[in-house]
N, C-alpha and C positions, 0 to 999 in steps of 0.2 A: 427843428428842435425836437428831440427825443423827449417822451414824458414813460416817467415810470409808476407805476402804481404798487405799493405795495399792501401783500396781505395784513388782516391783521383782525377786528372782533370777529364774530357768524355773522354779523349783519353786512359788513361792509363787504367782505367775501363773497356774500351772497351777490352784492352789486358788480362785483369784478367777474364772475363767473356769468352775473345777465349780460354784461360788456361786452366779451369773448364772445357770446350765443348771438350776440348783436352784429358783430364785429364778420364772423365766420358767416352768418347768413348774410350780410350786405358782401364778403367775397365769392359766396357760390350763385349770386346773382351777379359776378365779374364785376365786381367797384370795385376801385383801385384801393384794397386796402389791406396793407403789409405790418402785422406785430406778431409780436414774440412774447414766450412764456416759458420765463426763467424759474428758480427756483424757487424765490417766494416773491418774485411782481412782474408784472403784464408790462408791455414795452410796444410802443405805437411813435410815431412822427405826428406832432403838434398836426398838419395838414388835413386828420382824419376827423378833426374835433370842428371844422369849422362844415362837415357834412353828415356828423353825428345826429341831429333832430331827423334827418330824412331817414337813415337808415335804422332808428329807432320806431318809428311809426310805421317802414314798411316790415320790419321784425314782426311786429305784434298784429299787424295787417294780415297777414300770412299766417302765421300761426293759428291767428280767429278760423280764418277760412277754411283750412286745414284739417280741425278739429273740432272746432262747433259749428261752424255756418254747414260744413257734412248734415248734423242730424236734421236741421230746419228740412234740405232738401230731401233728406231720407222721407221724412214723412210726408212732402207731396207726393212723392212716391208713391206713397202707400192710397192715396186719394185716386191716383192715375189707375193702379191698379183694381181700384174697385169703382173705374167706370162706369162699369156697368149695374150697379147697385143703384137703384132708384132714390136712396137715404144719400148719396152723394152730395149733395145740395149741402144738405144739413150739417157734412165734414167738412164742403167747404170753409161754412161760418165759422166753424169751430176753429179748423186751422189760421185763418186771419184773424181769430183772437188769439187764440193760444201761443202762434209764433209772432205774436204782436205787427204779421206785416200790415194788416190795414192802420198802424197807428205809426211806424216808421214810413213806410208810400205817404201817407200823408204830412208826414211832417217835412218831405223831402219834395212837395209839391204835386204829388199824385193822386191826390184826394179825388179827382174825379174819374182814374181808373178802380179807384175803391169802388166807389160810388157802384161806377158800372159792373163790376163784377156782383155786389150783394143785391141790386137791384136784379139781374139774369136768375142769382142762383133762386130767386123767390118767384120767379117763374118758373122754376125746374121744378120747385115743391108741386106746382099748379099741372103742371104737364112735364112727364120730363119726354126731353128728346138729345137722340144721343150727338146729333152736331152741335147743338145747340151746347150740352155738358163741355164736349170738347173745345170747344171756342173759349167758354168760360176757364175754363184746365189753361191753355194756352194761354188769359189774360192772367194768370197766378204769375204760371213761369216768365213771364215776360218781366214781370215786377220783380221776382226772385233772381232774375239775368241782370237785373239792374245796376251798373254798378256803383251809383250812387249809395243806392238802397241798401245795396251790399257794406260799403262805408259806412253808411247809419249803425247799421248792427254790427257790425267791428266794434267802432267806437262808441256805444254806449257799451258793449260789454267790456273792453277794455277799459273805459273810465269809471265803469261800479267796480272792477277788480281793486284797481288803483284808489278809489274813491274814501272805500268804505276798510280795507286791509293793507293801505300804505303811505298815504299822503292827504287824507283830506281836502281839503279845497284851497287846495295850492294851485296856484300857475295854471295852465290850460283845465284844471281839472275844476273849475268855480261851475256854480251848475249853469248859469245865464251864456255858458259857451258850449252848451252842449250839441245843439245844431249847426255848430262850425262846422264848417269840413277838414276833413284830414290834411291840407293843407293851408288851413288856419292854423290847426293845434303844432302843426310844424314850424311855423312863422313865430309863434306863443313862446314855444319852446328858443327859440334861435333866442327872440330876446331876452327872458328870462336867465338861462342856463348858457349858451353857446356862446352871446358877444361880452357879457363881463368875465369869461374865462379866459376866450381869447387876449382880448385886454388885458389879464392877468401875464398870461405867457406871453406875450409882447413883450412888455414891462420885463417877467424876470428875464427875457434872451437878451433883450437889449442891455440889461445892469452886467448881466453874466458877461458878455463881450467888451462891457468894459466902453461902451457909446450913448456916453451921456448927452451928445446933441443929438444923435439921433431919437434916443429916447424923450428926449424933450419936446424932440416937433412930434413926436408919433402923437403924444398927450394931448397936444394944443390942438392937431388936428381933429382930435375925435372930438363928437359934437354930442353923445348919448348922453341919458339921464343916469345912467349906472350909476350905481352909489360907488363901486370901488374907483371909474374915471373921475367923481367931482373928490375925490379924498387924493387922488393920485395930483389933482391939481393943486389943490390947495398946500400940497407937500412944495410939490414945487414953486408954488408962491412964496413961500414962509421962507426955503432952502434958497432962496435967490441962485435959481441955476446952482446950484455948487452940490453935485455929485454924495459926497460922504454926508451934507447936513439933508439932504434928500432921502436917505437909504435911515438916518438916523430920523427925522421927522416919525418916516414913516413905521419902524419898529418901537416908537413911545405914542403910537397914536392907534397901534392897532395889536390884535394878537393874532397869534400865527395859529393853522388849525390842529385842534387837538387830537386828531385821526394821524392825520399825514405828518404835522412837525413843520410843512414846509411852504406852506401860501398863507397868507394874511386872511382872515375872516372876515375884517370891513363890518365889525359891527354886528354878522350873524352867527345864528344859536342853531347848535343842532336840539331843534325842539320836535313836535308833535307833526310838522308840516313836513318834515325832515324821514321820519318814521314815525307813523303815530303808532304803533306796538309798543315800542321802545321811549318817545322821546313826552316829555310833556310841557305842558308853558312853565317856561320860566321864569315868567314875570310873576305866575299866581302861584307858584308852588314851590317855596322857598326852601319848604319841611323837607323836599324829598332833597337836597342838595347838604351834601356834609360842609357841617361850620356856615349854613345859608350862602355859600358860596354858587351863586347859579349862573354864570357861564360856562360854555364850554364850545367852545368858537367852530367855527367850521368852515371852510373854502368853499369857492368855487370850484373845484375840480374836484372833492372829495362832495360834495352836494351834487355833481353830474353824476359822478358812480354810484351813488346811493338812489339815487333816479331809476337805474339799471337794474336795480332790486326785485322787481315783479318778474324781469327775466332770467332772472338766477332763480326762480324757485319753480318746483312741480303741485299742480293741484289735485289734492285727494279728498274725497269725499268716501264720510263715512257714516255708512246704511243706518247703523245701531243707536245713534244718537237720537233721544225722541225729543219731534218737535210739535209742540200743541197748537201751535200759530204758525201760519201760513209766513208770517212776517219775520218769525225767526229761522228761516229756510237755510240763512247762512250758517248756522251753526254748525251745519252739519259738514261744510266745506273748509278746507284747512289747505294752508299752503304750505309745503315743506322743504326743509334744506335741510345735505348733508355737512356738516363743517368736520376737519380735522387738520390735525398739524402736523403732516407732510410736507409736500408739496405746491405748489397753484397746477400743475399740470395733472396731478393723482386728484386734486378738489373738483378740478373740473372734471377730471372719468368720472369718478364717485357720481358726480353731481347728473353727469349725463347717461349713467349705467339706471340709477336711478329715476330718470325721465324714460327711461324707455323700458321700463318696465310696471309703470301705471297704467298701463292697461290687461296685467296677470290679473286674477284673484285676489294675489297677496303681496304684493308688491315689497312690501318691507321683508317679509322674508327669500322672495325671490333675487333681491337686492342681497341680502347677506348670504345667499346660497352662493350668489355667482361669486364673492371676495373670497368665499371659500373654496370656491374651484382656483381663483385664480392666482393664490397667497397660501397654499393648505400648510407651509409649515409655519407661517406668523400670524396664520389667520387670525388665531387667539387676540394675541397683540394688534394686529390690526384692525379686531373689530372692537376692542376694546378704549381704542383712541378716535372713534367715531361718534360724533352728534348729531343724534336729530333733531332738529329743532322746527316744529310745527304751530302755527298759530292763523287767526282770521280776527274780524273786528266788523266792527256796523259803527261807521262812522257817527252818523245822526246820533245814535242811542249811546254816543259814547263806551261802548263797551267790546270787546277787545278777551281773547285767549290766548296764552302763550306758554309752551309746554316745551320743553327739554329731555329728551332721553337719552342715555348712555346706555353701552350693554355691556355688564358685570363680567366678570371672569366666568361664573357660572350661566350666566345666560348663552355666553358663547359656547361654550360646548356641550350645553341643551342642543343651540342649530348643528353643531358639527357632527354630533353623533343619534341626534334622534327626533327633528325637526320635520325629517321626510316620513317617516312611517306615523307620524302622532301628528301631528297639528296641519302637515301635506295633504292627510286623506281626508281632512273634512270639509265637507261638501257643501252644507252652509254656507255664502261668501259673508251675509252679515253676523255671523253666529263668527265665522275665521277670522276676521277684523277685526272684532272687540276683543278677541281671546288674543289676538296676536298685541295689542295695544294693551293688555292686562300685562303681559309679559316683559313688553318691555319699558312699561311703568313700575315692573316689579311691586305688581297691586298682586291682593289674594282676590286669585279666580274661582275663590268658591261661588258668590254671590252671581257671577258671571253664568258659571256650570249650572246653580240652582235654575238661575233665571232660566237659562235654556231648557232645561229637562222638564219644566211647567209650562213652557211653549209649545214641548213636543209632545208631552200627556194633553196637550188643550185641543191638538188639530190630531191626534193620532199618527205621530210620528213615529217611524222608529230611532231608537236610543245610540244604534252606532256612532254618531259625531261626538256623545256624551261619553262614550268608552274612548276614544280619543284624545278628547280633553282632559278627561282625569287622567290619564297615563302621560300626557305631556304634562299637567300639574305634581303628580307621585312625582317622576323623575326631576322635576326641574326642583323640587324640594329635599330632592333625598343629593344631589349634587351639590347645593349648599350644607347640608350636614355631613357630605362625606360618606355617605353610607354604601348598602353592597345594592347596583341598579340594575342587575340580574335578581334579583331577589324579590325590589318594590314590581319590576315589570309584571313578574310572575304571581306576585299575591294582588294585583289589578287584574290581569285576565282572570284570575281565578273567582275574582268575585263576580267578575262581568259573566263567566262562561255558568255559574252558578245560577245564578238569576234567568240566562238562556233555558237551560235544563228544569228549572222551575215551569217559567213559561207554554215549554212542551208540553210538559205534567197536566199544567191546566188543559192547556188546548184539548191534549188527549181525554181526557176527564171532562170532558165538555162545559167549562170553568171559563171560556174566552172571556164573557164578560165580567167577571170577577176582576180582571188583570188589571185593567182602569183604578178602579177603585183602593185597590191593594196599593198599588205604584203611588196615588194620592196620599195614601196617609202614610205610606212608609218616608215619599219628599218631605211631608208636613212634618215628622218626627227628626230627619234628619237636618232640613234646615236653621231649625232651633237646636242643634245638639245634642236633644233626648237620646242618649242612646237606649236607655233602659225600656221606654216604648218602641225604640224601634225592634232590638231584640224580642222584646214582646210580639212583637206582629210576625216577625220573622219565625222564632219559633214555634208558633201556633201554626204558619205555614208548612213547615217539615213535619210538625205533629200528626196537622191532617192529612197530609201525603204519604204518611209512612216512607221518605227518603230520609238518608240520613243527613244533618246535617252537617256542613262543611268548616273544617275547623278553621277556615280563614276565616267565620266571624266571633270566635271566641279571641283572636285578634282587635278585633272590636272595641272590645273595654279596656285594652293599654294600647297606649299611642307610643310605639317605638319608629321603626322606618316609615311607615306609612300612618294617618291620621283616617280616625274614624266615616269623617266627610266623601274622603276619597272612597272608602270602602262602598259607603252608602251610595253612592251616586253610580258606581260602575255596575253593581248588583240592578239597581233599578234601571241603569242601561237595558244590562240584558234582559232584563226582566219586560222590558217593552218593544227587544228589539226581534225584527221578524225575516227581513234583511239583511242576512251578516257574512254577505257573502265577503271574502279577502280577509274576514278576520282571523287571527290564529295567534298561537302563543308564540310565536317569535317575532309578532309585529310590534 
């Protein structure tokens, strides 16, 4: 039997795309598994579903190893390499807390390889000796080769991903099953998700074919507690064998799902368990449903692909976000997807252009650079029909982010024509990521640019990444107004190049430490919008210098192409920048 899946919200696409990643990595480990990806739905043979839970766990099995269990080992690394440091001992302890292996070895039954490693290393404080370090070194990696141990840390990290940003304590994911093994949570899965699907597609190939004695002994045969097997009986108790009051029982007894259209629900809610981002109880929150109407039924085949959810997305963590508690650590991690309405075959590039580019600097723009290489005459149009959609949650705390971005007509040909020389060259990556997420929140990056520029007067930075930012802010404002962006370019360097040539002045004048102080209160004035004290200070500086001053800031007190902000901000660039090498008026 052929099963078809078709696209259709961000979320569920997001589950067809983890499918495919599912699907393509259990065939490049040569399992027999053959589908197809049409135009808007994925297409597989019923036979791939009954092996699905194995090649979903060795997915994400692989993956873990791949790309996090790497840094654990980097860092004994780094212990082996400092052998010979006598404070050895003391990185040991630390790395068995820090990479939590003394508390996975021990839950895994190795409690007294712990033992003996922290027991050696408190004799290495007393004497060290260097066989003796080595021995200890070799009892790490031996625990780290484990593959046990190795499964431990897979699957606790895999089920806090899951846990806490997609299903809560559904199914294998209850926390009293957390010391399964990976062939537990697979066995978990089979029952839950794999046998009342099958059961489903039995059922519809058998009606489809038009064999209703077969289909009747197939029911009587099965012996599970599945809710859709005892409803599937009880039809047929009621239907006395007779085919059409069977097929009729069962659509006035059930609804079919409201994803797909096309399997019975048997009763279940796509609620919080289902996607807790998106889904909420039904039973308690009647308010959030129009006219109190709170079902909204869901299958078993559309509840497997939404399962598949955590491998349709890429994780991005972002630096800028402040966290005051240790405990809100996840905030700053966000899961992302690209949706559009294409293709399934262009969702899924998008999606995996995307994944392999989280590990640039800037990944969202890197991501839109490359559609612009490789679409440059619809790029427009094509990045204008694209969503991000980015979000995370902490299960326990009930609490949950969920964010949308689109990119404007004007946002796209900010990236197409002036994304590489303005927002490309700064150097910052936490400073690039919030600027880049201001943009494509279509937030005012002033408060952004301020924040920064009091960052860079705090540690004595220089101002170049702030001349950047303001010249991707001027342009990307003066392109929603229309206006002439040879023009905004040229009155931004000129206030940055201003501020440089002041700078000198002092330097030469033996004034360096003055420059601090100056740059302080001229942010102070312009964060609040005083222009009148900023000019004030301003012109007290060209006073005492006897330079003349530069009429780009008699611009200043009317806001035509460009806004007083931007003015202020690029002058005190320069004004603090001492590094400027690459910069010039045609950047």
């Amino acid at each position: 039997m052929q099963i078809r899946i078709y696209t259709s919200d961000w979320f569920y696409n997001m589950g067809i795309v983890g499918l495919i990643r599912i699907l393509e990595h259990a065939r490049r480990n040569n399992k027999d598994v053959d589908y197809r990806i049409e135009q808007d739905y994925l297409e597989f043979d019923s036979k791939i579903i009954a092996e699905l839970h194995n090649y979903y766990f060795d997915y994400f099995y692989d993956e873990y190893v791949e790309k996090e269990y790497k840094d654990i080992l980097d860092e004994f690394s780094k212990l082996e390499d400092a052998s010979k440091q006598e404070d050895v001992a003391i990185k040991i302890e630390e790395f068995l807390s820090n990479s939590k292996l003394d508390d996975k070895a021990s839950k895994k039954g190795y409690e007294d390889n712990i033992k003996l490693i922290k027991d050696k290393s408190k004799m290495l404080k007393q004497k060290y000796d260097q066989s003796q370090l080595k021995a200890v070194l070799n009892e790490v990696k031996s625990l780290l080769d484990n593959r046990y141990i190795i499964e431990k840390y897979a699957l606790d990290y895999i089920r806090s991903i899951m846990y806490d940003n997609f299903f809560g304590q559904m199914s294998f994911l209850q926390k009293n099953l957390s010391n399964k093994s990976i062939n537990d949570h697979k066995e978990i899965m089979f029952k839950d998700f794999i046998q009342p699907l099958l059961i489903d597609l039995n059922v519809a190939d058998l009606i489809n074919n038009d064999d209703f004695d077969a289909l009747n002994k197939f029911v009587q045969e099965q012996d599970g507690k599945e809710q859709n097997l005892k409803i599937y009986k009880k039809c047929l108790k009621k239907s006395k064998n007779q085919k059409e009051k069977f097929i009729s029982e069962l659509k006035s007894s059930n609804n079919l799902c409201s994803i797909c259209n096309s399997y019975f629900s048997f009763g279940e809610d796509f609620n919080e368990s289902r996607f807790l981002i998106l889904g909420v109880s039904n039973q308690n929150a009647l308010n959030f449903f129009w006219n109190f109407e709170n079902r909204y039924p869901i299958c078993n085949l559309c509840k497997l692909v939404i399962l598949c959810a955590p491998a349709g997305v890429v994780r991005f963590i972002k630096p800028y976000i402040e966290v005051n508690r240790r405990e809100d650590w996840w905030k700053r991690i966000f899961y992302v997807f690209v949706n559009l309405d294409t293709n399934l075959m262009d969702l899924f590039k998008k999606n995996e252009l995307l994944k392999n580019k989280m590990n640039s600097d800037n990944p969202y723009k890197e991501f839109i650079m490359d559609i612009l290489e490789q679409a440059r005459e619809e790029s427009i149009w094509t990045l204008q029909n694209i969503l991000f959609v980015e979000f995370n949650g902490q299960y326990q705390s009930k609490k949950s982010n969920l964010k949308y971005m689109y990119i404007s007509k004007f946002t796209a040909k900010y990236f197409i024509n002036y994304s590489s020389d303005t927002l490309g060259r700064i150097r910052d990556y936490r400073f690039k990521v919030e600027l880049m997420d201001g943009i494509l929140d279509n937030k005012d990056l002033n408060s952004i640019i301020f924040k920064q520029l009091k960052l860079m007067l705090k540690n004595n930075f220089d101002g170049l990444d702030i001349y950047y930012a303001t010249m991707s802010k001027a342009l990307l404002d003066c392109i929603k107004k229309e206006g002439d962006e040879k023009k905004v370019r040229d009155k931004v360097y000129r206030a940055f190049y201003s501020g440089k040539e002041m700078r000198v002045y002092l330097s030469e004048n033996k004034s360096d430490n003055r420059i601090s102080s100056i740059a302080y209160r001229l942010l102070n004035t312009a964060k609040v919008g005083n222009k009148k004290d900023f000019m004030d200070a301003v012109m007290r500086l060209y006073i005492n210098s006897e330079i003349e001053m530069p009429r780009i800031f008699l611009e200043a007190f009317y806001e035509g192409d460009i806004d007083f902000e931007t003015l202020a901000q690029s002058f005190i660039a320069g004004l603090i920048t001492t590094d400027v090498k690459g910069d010039s008026k045609n950047e």
